[in-house]
C-alpha positions, 0 to 999 in steps of 0.5 A: 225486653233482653235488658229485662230478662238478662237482669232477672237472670243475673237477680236469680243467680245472685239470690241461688248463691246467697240461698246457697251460702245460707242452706251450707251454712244451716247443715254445717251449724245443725251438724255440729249441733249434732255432733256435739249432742252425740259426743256429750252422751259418751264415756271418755274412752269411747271419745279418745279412740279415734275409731269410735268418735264418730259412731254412736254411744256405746253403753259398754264404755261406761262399764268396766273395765273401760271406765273404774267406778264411774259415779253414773252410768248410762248415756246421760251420765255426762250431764249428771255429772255436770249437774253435780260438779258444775260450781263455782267458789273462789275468793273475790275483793274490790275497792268501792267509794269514792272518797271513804274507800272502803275494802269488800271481800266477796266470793264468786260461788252458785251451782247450776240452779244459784246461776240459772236465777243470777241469769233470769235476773241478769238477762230477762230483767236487763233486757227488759230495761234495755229494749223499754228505754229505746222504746220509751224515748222513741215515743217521746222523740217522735211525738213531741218534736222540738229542740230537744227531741231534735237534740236527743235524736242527733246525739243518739246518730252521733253516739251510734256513728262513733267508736267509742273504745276503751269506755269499760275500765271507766264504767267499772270505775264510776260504778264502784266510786258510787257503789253500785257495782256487782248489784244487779239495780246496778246493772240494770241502770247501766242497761237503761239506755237509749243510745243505740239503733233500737231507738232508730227502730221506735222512732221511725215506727212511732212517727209512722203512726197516724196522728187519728189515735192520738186526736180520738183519745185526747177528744174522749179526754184521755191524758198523755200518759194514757195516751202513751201506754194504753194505745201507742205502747199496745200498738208496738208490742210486736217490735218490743217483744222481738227485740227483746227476744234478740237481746235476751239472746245477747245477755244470756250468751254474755259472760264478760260483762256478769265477770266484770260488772256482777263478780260474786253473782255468775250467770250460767254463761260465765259459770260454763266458761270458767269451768271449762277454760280455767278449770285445768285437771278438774272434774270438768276436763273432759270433752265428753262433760265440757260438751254436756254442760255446752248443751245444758246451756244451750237447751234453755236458748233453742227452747226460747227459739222453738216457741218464738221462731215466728216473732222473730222471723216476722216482718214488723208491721205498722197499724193504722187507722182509715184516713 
């Protein structure tokens, strides 16, 4: 019994530390968060006195004679601005083909609104691609099993287990040499793949099932693909959805690979990025707008995580028949 109670003992102050660790780390992401919303609704000069960073805005630093002809007043002038001033143009040229090569000359220009569906494309679309294709060799794998599906499941471990580097300059190449590159089907091939631990996901859940579905629906004379999208496919929608929720997350915080694979097409990552990293002396060169145009992009993700905080917060739950 002392043995009992010295480990429930030692469990509780194991599980108050990390309950610790995460409240810690909740307040200091939120108090930044703040921070940084309350920074964006202030003029320049009330940032650059040391006196006033921390307090609240001040409407009289956006009149004179703190600020000469200011193109918008008020709290939300900042993001107004950014509105305005948050574009893109510069000249951009790749080489595409294989064996004709052929010169192409494109430019890297969208405003806000151009990016937002550059974004919707890039990011909602190729999660879709991303989080169906494990989902869809899953089903395949567990459900036939022969040497193949053994195959494909012991590359898809091997593929996971090894660090594979350096493998973008050559995907960068192989797109261009069959000038698929900076298209969007492109981008979408490439995200078609199977290869990661979401297959593990499905695969397990889908070989969890019971085999009842399968016996009912062929007895009724349902076909294989019926079988596949009207009854299994339905029975994981819980998991498509919160994994595709997780990667619609990546690929909008994601502005490598839109710069690398989609150059005339910014997302509004890569839009946010530029401007405020490369853009030196510009309109943008400023924390009070850098952090506004911050919080533009930010608001669309912490809308998503308002609404679907319960899906993602879920425990994954298999369905089942009585035996």
């Amino acid at each position: 019994m002392r043995k009992i109670r010295n480990r429930k003992r030692k469990m509780n102050v194991f599980f108050a530390v990390i309950l610790l660790a995460l409240v810690l780390s909740t307040a200091l992401m939120f108090t930044l968060f703040i921070f940084g919303i309350n920074i964006s609704l202030k003029s320049t000069y009330q940032v650059d006195n040391l006196s006033e960073i921390f307090n609240l805005p001040n409407l009289k630093y956006w009149k004179w004679p703190y600020v000469m002809e200011p193109d918008h007043e008020g709290v939300f002038g900042n993001y107004l601005d950014v509105f305005e001033r948050l574009k893109l143009d510069k000249p951009n040229g790749y080489i595409v083909g294989l064996f004709n090569k052929e010169l192409v000359e494109a430019r890297i220009q969208g405003d806000i609104l151009t990016c937002s569906l550059y974004t919707i494309l890039y990011a909602g679309i190729g999660a879709l691609c991303a989080t169906f294709m494990p989902m869809f060799m899953g089903y395949l794998c567990s459900m036939y099993r022969n040497k193949v599906s053994s195959i494909i499941y012991a590359l898809v471990l091997f593929v996971i287990a090894t660090p594979i580097v350096g493998a973008t300059p050559s995907a960068v190449n192989f797109m261009r040499s069959i000038r698929l590159y900076d298209t969007f089907i492109g981008e979408w091939l490439r995200r078609s793949t199977f290869t990661n631990m979401y297959f593990l996901i499905f695969f397990a859940y889908f070989r969890g099932l019971s085999s009842g579905f399968s016996e009912a629906a062929e007895i009724d004379g349902a076909s294989q693909l019926s079988i596949m999208f009207r009854i299994y496919i339905p029975l994981a929608l819980n998991i498509f959805f919160t994994v595709y929720l997780m990667i619609f997350v990546a690929y909008w915080n994601d502005f490598t690979t839109p710069m690398m694979f989609l150059p005339s097409k910014p997302t509004l990552s890569y839009l946010v990025y530029y401007r405020t990293t490369y853009d030196s002396g510009g309109d943008l060169n400023y924390a009070t707008k850098r952090m506004a145009a911050l919080m533009i992009f930010a608001i669309p993700i912490i809308v998503i995580f308002s609404i679907f905080n319960k899906r993602l917060m879920t425990n994954l739950t298999m369905g089942g028949v009585k035996e």
